[in-house]
C-alpha positions in Angstrom: -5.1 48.6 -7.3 -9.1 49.1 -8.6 -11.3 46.1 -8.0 -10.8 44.7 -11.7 -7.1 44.2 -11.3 -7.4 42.9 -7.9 -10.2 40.2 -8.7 -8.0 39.4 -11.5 -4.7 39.0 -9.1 -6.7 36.3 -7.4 -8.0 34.5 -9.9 -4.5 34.3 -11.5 -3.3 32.7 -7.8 -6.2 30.5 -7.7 -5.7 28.9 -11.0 -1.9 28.4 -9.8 -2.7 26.9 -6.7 -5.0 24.7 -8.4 -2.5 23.4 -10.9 0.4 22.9 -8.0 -2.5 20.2 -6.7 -3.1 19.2 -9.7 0.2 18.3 -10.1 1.4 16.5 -7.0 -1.9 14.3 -6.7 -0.5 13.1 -10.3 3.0 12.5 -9.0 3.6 8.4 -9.8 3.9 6.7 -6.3 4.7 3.1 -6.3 3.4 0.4 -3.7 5.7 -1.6 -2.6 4.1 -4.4 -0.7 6.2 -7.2 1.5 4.7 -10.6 3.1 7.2 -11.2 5.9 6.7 -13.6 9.2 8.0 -13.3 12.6 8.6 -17.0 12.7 11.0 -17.1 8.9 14.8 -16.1 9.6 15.1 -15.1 6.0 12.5 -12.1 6.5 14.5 -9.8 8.7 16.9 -8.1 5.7 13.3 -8.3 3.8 12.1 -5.8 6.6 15.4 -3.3 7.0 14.5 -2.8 2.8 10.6 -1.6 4.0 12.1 0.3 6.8 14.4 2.1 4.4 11.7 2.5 1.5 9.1 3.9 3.8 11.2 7.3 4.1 10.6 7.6 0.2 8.0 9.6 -0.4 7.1 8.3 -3.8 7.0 5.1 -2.1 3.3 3.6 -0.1 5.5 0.9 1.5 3.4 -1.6 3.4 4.7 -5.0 5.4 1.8 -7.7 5.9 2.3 -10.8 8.3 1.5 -13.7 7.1 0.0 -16.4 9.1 1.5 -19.9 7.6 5.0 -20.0 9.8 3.3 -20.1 12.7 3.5 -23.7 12.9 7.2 -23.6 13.1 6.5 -22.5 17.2 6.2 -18.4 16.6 2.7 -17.2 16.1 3.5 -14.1 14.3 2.1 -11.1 16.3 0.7 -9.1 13.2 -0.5 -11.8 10.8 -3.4 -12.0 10.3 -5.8 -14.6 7.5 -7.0 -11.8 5.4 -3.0 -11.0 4.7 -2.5 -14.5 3.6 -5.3 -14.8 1.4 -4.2 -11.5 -0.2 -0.8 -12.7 -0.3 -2.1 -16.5 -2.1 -4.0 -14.0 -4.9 -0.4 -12.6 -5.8 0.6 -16.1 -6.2 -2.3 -17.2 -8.7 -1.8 -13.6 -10.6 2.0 -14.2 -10.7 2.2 -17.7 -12.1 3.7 -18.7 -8.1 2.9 -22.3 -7.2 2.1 -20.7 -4.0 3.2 -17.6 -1.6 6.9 -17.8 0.3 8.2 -15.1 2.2 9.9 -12.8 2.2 7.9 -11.6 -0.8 7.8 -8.5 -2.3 4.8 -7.2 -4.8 5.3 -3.7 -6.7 2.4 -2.3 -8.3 0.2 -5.8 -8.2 2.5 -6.5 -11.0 5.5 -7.8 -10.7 7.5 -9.6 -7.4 10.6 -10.6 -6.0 12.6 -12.0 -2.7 11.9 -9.5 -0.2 15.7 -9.4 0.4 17.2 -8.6 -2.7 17.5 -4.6 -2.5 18.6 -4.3 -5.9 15.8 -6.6 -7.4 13.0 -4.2 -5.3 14.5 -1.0 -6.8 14.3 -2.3 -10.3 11.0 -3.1 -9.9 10.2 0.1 -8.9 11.6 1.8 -11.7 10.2 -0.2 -14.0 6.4 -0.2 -12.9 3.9 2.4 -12.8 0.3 3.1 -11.2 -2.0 3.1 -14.5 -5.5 3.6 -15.8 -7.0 4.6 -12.3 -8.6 7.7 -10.6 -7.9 10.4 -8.9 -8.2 9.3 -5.5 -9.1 11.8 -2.1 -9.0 11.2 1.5 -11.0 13.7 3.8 -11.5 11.8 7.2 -13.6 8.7 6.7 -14.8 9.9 3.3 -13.2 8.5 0.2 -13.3 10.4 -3.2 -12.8 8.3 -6.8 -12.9 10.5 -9.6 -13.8 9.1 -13.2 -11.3 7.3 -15.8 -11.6 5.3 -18.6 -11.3 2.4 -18.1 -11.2 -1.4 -19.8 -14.6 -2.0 -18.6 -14.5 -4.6 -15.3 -14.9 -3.0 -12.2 -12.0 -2.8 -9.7 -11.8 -3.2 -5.7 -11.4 -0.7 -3.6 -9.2 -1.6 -0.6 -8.9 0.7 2.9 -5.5 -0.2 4.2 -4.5 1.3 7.7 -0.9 0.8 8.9 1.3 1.8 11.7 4.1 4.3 10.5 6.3 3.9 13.7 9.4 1.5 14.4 7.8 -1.6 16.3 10.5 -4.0 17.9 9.2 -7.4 18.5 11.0 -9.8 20.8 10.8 -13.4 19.5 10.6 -16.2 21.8 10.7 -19.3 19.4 10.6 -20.4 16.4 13.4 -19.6 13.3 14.2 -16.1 15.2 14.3 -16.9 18.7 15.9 -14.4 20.6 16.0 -11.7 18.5 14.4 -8.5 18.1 13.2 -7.6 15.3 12.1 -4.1 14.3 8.9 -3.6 12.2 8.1 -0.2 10.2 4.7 0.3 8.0 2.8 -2.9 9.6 -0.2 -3.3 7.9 -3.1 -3.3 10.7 -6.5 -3.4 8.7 -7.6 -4.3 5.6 -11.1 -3.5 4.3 -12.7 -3.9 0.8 -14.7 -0.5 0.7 -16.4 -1.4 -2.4 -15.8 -1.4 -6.5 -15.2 1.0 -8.9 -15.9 1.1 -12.6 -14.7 4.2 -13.9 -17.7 6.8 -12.8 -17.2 9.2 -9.8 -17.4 7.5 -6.9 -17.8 8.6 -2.8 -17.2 5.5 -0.1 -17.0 5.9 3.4 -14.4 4.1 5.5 -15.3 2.7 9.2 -13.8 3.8 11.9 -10.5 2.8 12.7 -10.3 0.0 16.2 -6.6 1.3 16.8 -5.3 4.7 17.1 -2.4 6.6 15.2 -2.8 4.1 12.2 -2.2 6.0 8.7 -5.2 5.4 6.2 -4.1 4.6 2.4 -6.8 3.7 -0.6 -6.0 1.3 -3.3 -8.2 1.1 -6.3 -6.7 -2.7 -7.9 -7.8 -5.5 -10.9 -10.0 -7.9 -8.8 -7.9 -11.0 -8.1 -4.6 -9.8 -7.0 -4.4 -7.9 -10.1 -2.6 -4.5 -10.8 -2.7 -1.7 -8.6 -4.3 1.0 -10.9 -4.8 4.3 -8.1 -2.8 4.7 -4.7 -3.3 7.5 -2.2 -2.5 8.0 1.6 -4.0 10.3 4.1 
């Protein structure tokens, strides 16, 4: 082989290997977002369907603990305010008198009981991640590439969540006794910044807890649709 062919040969595999990227980070993945409590009995079926769904890999599924049944005598062990308040957008974007659990959010654009199975898989087949950027995770460094887009700037949300099996033992409260297992538990949630359809590079902060998986979503301010989704 003379030096022509062989620069050639490589450019030919470098072209392919740079469409086979180009073509997974443009594989639709939905988010499939649940609001669950420790202290509701009606949220454990709404936590086997995120268990199940997190083995999907076109699927970012993500459980956040709410903090409002806490009153009932269970202080739920992952909620936290900043999932509530997130949670309470949905409900002013969705046309919701106000947030219930177990709720599930596909997309930032549509919602359902956390329970129903059925319901959740229709919503994913039905919605789809539109009108955002490419999106890169190297580290602590975040990577937005340009889109068009309808002119108001987006958030930019760092989410970090545990990818193992957690069983919590409930002491009071609706669930007292059980154990309930917990798969995908949302740990952090940071606003990085905004993004309006130019290139952009953020940088994430360290994480306070180890083994948590990073994911990015670029979303409409306000609990609005999820436009970009990507996970480390």
């Amino acid at each position: 082989m003379d030096n022509r062919t062989g620069r050639r040969l490589i450019g030919a595999l470098a072209a392919l290997v740079s469409f086979a990227g180009l073509g997974a980070q443009a594989r639709p993945v939905a988010v499939v977002e649940l609001f669950t409590s420790q202290g509701c009995s009606s949220c454990p079926p709404a936590n086997d369907n995120i268990r199940a769904l997190s083995a999907r890999p076109d699927i970012l599924a993500l459980s956040f603990g709410v903090t409002y049944w806490d009153q009932l005598g269970w202080r739920d062990t992952f909620a936290k305010p900043a999932f509530t308040a997130r949670q309470v957008a949905y409900a002013h974007a969705l046309g919701h008198n106000g947030p219930f659990t177990p709720q599930v959010v596909v997309d930032g654009r549509a919602d359902c009981v956390g329970g129903r199975k059925g319901e959740i898989e229709g919503l994913i087949s039905r919605t789809r991640l539109l009108g955002g950027p490419n999106i890169e995770i190297t580290g602590d460094n975040v990577a937005l590439g340009a889109a068009p887009t309808s002119g108001q700037a987006a958030d930019v949300w760092l989410v970090r969540y545990d990818p193992r099996v957690v069983e919590v033992p409930i002491r009071a409260g609706e669930n007292d006794g059980r154990t309930l297992p917990h798969k995908n538990v949302v740990r952090e949630l940071v606003r990085l910044g905004a993004w309006s359809g130019q290139a952009e590079r953020l940088r994430a902060p360290p994480s306070a807890m180890p083994g948590l998986i990073t994911a990015v979503l670029v979303q409409a301010r306000g609990g609005g649709p999820i436009l970009a989704a990507a996970k480390a």
